[in-house]
PDB file of the backbone (N, CA, C, O) and the ligand in Angstrom, with CONECT records:
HET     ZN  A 101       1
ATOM      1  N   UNK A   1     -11.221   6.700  -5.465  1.00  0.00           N
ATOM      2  CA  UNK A   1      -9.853   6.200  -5.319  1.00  0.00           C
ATOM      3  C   UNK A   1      -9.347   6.483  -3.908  1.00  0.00           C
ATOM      4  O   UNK A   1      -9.599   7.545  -3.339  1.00  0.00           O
ATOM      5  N   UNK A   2      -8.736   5.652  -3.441  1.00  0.00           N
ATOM      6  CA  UNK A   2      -7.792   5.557  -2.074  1.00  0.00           C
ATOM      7  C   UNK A   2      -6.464   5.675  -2.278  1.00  0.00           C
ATOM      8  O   UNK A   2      -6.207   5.324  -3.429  1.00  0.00           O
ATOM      9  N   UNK A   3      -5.229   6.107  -1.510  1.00  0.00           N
ATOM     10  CA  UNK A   3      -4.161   5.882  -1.323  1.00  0.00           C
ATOM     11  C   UNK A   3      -3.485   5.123  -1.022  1.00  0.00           C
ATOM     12  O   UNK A   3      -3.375   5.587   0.113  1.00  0.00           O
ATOM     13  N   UNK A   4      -2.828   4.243  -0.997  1.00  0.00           N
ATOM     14  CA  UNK A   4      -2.305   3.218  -0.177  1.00  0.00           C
ATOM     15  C   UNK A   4      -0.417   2.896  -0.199  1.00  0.00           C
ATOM     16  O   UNK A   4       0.393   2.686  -1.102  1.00  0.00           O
ATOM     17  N   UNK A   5      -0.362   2.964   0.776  1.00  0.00           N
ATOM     18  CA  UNK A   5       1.604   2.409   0.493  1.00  0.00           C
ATOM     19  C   UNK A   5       1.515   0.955   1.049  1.00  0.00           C
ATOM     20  O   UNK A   5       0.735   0.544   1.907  1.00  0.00           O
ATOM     21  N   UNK A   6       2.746   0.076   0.194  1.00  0.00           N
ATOM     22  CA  UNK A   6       3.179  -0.593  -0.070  1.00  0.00           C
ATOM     23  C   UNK A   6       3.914  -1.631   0.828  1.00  0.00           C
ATOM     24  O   UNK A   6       4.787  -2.224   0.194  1.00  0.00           O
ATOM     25  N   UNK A   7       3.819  -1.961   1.942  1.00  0.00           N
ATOM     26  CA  UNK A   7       4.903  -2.517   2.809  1.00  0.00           C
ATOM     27  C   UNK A   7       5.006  -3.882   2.393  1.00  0.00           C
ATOM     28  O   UNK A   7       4.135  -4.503   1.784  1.00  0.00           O
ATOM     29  N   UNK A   8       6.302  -4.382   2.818  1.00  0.00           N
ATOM     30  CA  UNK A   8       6.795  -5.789   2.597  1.00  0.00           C
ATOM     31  C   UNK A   8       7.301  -6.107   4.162  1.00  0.00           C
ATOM     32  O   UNK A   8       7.381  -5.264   5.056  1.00  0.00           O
ATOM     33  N   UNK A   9       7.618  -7.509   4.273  1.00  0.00           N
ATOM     34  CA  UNK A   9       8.121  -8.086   5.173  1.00  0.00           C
ATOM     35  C   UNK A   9       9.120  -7.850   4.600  1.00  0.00           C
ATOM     36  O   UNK A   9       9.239  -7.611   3.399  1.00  0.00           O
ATOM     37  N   UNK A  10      10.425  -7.919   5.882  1.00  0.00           N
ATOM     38  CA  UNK A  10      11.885  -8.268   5.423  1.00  0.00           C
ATOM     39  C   UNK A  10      12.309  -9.497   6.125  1.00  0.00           C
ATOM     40  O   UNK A  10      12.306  -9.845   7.305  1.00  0.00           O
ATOM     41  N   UNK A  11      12.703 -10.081   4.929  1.00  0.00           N
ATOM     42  CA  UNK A  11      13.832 -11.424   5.148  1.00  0.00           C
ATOM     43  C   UNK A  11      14.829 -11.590   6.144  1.00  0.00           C
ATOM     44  O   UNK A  11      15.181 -12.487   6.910  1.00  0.00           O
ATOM     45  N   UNK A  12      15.355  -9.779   5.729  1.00  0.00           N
ATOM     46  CA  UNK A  12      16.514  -9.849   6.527  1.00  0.00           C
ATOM     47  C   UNK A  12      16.317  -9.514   7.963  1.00  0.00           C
ATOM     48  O   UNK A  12      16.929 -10.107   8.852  1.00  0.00           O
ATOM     49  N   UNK A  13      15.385  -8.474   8.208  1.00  0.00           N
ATOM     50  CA  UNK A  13      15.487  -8.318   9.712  1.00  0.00           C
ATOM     51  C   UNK A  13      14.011  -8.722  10.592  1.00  0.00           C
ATOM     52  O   UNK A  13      13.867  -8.310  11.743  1.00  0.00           O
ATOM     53  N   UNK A  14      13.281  -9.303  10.123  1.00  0.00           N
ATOM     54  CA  UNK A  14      11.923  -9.732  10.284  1.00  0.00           C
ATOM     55  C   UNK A  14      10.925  -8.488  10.777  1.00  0.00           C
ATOM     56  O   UNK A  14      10.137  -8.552  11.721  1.00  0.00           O
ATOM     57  N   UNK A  15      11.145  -7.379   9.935  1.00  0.00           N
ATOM     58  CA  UNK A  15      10.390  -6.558  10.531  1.00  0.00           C
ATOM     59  C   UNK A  15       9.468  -6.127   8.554  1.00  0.00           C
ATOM     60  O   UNK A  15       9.669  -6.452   7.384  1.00  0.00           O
ATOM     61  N   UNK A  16       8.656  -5.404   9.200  1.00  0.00           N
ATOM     62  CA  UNK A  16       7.748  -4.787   7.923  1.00  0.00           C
ATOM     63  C   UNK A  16       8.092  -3.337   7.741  1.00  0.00           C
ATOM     64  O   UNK A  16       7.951  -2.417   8.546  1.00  0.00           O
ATOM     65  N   UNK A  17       8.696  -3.316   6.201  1.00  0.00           N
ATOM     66  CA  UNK A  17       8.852  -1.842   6.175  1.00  0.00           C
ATOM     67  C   UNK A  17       8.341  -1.149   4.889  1.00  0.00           C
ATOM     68  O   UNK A  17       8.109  -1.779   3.857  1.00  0.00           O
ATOM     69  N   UNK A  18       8.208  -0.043   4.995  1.00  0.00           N
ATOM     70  CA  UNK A  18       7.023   0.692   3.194  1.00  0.00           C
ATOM     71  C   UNK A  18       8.066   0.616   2.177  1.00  0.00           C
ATOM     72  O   UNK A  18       9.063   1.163   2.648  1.00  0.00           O
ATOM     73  N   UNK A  19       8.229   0.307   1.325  1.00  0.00           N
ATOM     74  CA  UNK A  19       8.527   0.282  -0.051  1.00  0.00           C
ATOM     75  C   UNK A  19       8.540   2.235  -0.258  1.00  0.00           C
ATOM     76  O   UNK A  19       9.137   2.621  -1.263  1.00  0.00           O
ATOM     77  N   UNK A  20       8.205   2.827   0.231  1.00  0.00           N
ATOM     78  CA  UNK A  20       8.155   4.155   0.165  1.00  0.00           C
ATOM     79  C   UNK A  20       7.294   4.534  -1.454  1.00  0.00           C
ATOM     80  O   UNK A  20       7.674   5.469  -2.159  1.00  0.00           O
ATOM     81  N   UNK A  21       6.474   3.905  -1.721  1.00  0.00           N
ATOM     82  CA  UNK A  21       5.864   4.266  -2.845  1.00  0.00           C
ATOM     83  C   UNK A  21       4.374   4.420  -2.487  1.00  0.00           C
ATOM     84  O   UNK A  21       4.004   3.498  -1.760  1.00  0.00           O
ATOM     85  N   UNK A  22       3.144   5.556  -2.862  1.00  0.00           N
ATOM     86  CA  UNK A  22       2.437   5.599  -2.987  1.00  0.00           C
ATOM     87  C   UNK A  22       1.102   4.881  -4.319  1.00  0.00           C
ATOM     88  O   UNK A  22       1.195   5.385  -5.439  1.00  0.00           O
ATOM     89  N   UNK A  23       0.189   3.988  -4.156  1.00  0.00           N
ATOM     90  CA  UNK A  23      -0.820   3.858  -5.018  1.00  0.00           C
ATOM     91  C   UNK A  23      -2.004   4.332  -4.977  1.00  0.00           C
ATOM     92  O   UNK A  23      -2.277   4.793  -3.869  1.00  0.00           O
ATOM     93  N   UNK A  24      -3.243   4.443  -6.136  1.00  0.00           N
ATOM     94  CA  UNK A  24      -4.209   5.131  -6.009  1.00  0.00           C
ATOM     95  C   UNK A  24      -4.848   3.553  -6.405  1.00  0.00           C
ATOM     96  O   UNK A  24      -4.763   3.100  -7.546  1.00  0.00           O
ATOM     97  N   UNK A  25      -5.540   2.761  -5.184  1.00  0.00           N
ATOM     98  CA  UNK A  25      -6.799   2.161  -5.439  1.00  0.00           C
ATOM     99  C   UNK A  25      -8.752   2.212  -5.525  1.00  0.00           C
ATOM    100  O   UNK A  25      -9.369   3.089  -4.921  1.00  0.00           O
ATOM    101  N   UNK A  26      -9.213   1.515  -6.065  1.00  0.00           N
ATOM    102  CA  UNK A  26     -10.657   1.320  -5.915  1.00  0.00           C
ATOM    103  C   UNK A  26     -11.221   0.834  -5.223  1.00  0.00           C
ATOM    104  O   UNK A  26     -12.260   1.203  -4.675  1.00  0.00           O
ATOM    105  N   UNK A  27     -10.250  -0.730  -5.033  1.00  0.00           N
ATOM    106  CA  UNK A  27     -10.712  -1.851  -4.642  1.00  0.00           C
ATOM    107  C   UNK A  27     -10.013  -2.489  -3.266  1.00  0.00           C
ATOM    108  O   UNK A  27     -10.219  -3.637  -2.871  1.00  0.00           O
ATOM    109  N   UNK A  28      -9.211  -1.586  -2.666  1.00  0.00           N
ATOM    110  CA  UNK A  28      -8.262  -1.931  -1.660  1.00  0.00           C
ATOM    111  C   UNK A  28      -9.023  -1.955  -0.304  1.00  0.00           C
ATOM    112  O   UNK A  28     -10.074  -1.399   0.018  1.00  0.00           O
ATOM    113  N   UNK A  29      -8.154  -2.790   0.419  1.00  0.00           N
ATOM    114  CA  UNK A  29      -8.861  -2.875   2.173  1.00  0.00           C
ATOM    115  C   UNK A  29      -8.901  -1.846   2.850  1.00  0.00           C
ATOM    116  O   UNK A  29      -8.049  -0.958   2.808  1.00  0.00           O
ATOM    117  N   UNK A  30      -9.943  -1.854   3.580  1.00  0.00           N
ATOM    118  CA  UNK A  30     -10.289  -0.433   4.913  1.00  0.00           C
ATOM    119  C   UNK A  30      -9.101  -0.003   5.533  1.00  0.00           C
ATOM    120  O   UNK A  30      -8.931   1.208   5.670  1.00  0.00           O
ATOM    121  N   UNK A  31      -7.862  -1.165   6.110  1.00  0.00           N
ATOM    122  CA  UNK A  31      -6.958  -0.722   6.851  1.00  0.00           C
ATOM    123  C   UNK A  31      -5.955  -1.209   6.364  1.00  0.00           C
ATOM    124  O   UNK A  31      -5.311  -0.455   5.636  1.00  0.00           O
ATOM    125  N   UNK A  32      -5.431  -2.635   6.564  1.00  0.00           N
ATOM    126  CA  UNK A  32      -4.038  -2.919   5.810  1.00  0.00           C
ATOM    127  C   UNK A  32      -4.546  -4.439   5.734  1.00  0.00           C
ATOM    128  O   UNK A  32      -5.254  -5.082   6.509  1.00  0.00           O
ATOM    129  N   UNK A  33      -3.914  -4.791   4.488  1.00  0.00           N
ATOM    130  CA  UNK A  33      -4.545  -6.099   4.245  1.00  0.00           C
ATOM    131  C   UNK A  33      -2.884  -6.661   3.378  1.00  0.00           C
ATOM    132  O   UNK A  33      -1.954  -6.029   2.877  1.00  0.00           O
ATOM    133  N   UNK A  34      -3.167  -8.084   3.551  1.00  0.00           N
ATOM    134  CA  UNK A  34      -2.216  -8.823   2.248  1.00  0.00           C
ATOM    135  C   UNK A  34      -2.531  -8.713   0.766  1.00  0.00           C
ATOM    136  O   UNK A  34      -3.739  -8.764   0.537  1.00  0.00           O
ATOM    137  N   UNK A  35      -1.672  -8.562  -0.401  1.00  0.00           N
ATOM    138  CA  UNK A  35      -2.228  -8.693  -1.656  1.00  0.00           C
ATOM    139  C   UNK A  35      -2.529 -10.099  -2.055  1.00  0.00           C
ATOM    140  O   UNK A  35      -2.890 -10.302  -3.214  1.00  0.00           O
ATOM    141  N   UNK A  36      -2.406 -11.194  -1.129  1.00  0.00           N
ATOM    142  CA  UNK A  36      -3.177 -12.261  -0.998  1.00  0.00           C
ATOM    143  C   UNK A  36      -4.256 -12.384  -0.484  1.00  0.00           C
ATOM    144  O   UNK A  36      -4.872 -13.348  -0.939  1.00  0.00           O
ATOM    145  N   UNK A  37      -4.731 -11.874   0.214  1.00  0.00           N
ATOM    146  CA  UNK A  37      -6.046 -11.853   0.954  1.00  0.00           C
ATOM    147  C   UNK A  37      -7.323 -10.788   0.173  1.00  0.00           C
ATOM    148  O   UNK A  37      -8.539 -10.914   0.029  1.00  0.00           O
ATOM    149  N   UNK A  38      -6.437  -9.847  -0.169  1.00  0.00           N
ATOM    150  CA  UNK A  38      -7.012  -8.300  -0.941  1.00  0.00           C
ATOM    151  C   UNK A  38      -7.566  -8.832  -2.572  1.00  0.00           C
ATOM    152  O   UNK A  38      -8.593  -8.440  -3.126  1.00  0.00           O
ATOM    153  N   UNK A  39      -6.687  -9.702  -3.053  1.00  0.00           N
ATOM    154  CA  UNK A  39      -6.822 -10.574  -4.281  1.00  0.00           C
ATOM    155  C   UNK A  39      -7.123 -11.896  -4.608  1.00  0.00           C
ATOM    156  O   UNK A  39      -6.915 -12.485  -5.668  1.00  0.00           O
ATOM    157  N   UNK A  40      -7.585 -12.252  -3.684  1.00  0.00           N
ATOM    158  CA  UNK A  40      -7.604 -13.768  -3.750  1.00  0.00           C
ATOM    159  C   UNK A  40      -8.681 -14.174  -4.568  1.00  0.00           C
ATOM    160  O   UNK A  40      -9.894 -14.006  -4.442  1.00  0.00           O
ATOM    161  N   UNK A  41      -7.652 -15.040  -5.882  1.00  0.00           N
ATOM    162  CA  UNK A  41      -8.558 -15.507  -7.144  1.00  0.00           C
ATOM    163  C   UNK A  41      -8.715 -14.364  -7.675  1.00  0.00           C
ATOM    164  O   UNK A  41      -9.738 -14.413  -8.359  1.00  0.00           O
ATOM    165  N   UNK A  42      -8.119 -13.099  -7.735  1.00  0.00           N
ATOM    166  CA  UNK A  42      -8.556 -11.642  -8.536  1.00  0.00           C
ATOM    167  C   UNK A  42      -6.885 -11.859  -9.253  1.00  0.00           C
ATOM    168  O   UNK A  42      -6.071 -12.639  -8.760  1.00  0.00           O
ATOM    169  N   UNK A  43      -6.597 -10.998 -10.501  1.00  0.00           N
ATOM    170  CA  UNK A  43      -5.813 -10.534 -10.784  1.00  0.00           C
ATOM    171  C   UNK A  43      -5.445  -9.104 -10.189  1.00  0.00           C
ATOM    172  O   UNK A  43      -6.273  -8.204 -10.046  1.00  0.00           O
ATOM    173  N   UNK A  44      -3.921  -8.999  -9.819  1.00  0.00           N
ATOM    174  CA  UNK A  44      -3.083  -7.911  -8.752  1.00  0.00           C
ATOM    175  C   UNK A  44      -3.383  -6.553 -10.081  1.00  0.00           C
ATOM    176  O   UNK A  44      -3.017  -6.670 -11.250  1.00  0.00           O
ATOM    177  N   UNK A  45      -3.974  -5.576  -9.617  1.00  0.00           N
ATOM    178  CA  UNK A  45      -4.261  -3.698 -10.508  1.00  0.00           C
ATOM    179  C   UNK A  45      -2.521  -3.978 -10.565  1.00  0.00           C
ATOM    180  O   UNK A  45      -1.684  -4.466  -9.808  1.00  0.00           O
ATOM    181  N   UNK A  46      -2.537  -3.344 -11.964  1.00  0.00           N
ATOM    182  CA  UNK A  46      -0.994  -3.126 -12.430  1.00  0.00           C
ATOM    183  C   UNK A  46      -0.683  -2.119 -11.896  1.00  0.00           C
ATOM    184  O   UNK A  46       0.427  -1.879 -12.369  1.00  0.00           O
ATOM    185  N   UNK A  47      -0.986  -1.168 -11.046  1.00  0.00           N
ATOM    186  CA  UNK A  47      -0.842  -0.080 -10.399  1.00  0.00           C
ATOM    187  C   UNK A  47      -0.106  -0.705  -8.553  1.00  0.00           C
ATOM    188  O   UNK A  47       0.164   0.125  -7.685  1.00  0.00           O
ATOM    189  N   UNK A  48       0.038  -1.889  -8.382  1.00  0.00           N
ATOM    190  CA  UNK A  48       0.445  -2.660  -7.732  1.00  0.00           C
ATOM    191  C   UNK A  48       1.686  -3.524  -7.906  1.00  0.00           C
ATOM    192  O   UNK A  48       2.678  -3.752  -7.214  1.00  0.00           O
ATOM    193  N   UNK A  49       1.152  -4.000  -9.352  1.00  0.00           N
ATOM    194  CA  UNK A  49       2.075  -5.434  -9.944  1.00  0.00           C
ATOM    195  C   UNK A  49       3.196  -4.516 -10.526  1.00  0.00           C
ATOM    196  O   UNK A  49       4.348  -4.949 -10.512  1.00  0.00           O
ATOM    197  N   UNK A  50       2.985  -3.508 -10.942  1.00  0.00           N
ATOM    198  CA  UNK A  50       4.353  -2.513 -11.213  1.00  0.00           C
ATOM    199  C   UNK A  50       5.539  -2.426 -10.467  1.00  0.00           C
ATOM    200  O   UNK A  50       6.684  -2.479 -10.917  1.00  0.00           O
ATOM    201  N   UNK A  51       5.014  -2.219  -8.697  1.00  0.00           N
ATOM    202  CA  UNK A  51       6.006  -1.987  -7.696  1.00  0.00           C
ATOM    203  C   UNK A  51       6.412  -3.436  -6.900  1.00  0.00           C
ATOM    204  O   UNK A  51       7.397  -3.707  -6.213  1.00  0.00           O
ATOM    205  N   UNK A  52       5.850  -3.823  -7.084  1.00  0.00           N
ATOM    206  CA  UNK A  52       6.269  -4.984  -6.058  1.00  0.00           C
ATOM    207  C   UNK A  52       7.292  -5.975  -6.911  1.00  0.00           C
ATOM    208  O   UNK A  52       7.519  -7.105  -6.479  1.00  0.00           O
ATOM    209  N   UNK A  53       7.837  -5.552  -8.018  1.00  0.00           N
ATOM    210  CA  UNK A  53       9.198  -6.556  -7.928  1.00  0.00           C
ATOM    211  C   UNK A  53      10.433  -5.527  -7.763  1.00  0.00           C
ATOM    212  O   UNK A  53      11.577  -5.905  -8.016  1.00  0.00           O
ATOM    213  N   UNK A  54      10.185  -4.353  -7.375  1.00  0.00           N
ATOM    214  CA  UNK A  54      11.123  -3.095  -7.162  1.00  0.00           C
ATOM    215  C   UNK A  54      11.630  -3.537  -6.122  1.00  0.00           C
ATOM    216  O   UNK A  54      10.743  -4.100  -5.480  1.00  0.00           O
ATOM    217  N   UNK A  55      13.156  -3.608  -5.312  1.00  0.00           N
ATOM    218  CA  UNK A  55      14.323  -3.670  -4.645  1.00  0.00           C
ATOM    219  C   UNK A  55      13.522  -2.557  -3.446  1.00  0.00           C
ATOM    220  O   UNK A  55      13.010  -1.477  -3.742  1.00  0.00           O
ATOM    221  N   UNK A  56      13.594  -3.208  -1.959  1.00  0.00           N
ATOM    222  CA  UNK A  56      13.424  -2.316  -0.975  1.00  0.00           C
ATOM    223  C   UNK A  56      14.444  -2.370  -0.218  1.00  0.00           C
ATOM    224  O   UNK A  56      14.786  -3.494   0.150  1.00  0.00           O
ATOM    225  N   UNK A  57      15.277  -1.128   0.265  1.00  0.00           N
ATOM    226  CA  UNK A  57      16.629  -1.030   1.367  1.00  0.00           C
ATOM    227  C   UNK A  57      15.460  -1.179   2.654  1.00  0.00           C
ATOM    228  O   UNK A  57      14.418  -0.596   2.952  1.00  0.00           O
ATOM    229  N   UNK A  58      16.468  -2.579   3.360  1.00  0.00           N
ATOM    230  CA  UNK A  58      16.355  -2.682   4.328  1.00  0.00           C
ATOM    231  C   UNK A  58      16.680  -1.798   5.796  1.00  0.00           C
ATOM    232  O   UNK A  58      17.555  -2.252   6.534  1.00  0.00           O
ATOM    233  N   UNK A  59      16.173  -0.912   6.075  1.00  0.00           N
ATOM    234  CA  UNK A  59      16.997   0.404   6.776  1.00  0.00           C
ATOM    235  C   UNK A  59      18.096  -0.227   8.580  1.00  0.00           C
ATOM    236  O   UNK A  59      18.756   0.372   9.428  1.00  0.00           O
ATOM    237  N   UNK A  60      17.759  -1.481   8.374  1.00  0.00           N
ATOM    238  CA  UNK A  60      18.317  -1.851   9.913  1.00  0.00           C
ATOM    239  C   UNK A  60      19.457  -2.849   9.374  1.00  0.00           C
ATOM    240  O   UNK A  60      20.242  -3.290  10.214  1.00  0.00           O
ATOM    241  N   UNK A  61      19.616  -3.277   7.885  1.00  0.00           N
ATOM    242  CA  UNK A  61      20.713  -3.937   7.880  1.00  0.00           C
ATOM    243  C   UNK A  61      21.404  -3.488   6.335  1.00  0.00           C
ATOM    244  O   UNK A  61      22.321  -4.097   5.783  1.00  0.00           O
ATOM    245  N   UNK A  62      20.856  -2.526   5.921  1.00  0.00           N
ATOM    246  CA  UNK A  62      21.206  -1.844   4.588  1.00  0.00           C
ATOM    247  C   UNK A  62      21.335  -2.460   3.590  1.00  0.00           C
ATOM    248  O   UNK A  62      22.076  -1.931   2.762  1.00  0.00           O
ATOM    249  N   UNK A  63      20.737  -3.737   3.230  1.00  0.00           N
ATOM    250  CA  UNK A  63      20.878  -4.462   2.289  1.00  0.00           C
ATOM    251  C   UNK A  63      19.253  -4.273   1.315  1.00  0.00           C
ATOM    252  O   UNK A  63      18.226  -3.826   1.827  1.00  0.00           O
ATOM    253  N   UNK A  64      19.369  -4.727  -0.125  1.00  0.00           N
ATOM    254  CA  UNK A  64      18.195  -4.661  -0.655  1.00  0.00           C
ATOM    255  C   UNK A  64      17.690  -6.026  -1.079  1.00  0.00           C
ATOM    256  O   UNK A  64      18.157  -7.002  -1.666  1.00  0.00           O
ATOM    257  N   UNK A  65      16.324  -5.615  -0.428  1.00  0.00           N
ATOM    258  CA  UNK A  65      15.709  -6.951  -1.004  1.00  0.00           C
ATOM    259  C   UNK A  65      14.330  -6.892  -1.995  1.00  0.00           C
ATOM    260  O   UNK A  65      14.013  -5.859  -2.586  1.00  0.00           O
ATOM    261  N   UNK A  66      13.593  -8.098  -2.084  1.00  0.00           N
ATOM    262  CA  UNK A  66      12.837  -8.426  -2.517  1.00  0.00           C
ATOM    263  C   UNK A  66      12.014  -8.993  -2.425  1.00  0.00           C
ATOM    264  O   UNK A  66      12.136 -10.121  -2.904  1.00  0.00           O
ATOM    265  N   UNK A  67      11.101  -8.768  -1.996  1.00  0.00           N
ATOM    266  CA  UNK A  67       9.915  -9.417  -1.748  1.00  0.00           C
ATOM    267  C   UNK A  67       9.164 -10.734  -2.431  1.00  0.00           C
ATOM    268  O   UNK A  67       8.443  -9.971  -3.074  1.00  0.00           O
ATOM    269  N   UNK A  68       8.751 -11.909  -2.808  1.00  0.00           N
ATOM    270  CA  UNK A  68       7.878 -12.348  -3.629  1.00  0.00           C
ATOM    271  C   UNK A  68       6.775 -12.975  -3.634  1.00  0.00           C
ATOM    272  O   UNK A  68       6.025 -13.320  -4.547  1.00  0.00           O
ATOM    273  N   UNK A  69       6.722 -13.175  -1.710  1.00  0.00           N
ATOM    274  CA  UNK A  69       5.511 -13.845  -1.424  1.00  0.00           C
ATOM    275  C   UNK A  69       4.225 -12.986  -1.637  1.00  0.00           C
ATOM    276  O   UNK A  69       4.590 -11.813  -1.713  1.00  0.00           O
ATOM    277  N   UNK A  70       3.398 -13.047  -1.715  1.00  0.00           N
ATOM    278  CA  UNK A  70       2.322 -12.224  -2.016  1.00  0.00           C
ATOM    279  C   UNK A  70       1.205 -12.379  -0.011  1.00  0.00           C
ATOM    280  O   UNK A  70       0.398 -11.786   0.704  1.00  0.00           O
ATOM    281  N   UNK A  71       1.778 -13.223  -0.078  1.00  0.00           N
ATOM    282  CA  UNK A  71       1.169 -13.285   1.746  1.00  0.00           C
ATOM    283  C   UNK A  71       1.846 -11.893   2.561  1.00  0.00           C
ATOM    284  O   UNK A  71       1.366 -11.122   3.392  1.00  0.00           O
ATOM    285  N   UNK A  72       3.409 -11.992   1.791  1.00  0.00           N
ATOM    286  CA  UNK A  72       4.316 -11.187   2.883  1.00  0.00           C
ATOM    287  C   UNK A  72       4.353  -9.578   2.155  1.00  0.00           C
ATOM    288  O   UNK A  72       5.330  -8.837   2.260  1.00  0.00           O
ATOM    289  N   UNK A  73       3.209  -9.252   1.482  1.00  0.00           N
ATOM    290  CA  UNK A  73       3.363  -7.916   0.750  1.00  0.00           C
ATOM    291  C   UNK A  73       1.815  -6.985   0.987  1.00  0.00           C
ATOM    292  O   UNK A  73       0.820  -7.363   0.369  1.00  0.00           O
ATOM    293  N   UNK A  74       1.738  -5.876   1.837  1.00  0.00           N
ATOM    294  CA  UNK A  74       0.789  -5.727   2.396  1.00  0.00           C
ATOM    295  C   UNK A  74       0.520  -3.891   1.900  1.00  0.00           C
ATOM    296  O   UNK A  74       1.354  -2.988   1.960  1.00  0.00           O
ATOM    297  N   UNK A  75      -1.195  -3.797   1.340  1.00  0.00           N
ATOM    298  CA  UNK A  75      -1.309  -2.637   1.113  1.00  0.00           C
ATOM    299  C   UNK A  75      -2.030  -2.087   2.350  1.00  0.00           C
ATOM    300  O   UNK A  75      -2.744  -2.802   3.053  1.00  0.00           O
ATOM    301  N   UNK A  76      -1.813  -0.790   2.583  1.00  0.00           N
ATOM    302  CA  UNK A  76      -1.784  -0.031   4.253  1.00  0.00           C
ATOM    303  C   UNK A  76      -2.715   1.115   3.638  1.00  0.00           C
ATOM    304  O   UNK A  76      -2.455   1.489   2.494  1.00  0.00           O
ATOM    305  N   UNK A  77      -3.809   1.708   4.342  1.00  0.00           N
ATOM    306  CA  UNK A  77      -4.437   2.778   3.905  1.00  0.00           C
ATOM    307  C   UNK A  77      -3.827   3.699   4.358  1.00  0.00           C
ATOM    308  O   UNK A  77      -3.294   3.744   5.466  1.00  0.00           O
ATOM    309  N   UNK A  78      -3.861   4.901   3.159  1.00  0.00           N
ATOM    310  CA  UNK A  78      -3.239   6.316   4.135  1.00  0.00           C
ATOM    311  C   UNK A  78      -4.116   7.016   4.158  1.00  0.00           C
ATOM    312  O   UNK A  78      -4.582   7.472   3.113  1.00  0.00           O
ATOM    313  N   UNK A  79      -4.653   7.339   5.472  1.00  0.00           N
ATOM    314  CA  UNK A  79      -6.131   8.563   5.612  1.00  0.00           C
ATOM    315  C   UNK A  79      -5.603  10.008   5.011  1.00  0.00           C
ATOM    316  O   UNK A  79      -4.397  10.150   4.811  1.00  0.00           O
ATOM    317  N   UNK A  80      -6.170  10.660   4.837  1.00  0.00           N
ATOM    318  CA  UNK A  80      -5.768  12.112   4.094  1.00  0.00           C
ATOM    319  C   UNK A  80      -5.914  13.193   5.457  1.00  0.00           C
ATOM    320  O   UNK A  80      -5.692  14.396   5.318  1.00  0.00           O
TER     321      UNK A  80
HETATM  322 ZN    ZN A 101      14.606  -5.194   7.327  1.00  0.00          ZN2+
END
């Protein structure tokens, strides 16, 4: 198993920021990948599909959003 956090694009300020949640994958990319690219034609580990309809504060315009593109939702390795 690997670690990985969660980042999304934001709508609001066009920048990418972590969802601040940690996952434990098997099957995840070396460095940071899309859960479109990471899954493509796979079904998303519910250890994934859990967090990603969760509300992320935008920290540069304080609003919360939501993510739903799966292009714009990216798992990031965290080395230990
Ligand atoms: Zn933002």
């Amino acid at each position: 198993m690997a670690k990985y956090q969660i980042h999304v694009f934001c709508n609001e300020c066009f920048e990418t920021h972590p969802m601040g949640v940690l996952v434990d994958l098997n099957d995840g990319p070396a460095d940071k990948e899309s859960l479109n690219n990471t899954y493509a034609g796979k079904e998303l580990p519910s250890a994934v599909a859990n967090f990603i309809n969760n509300k992320t504060m935008c920290p540069n315009t304080r609003k919360m959003f939501t993510q739903t593109d799966n292009d714009q939702i990216f798992l990031v390795a965290v080395s230990d």
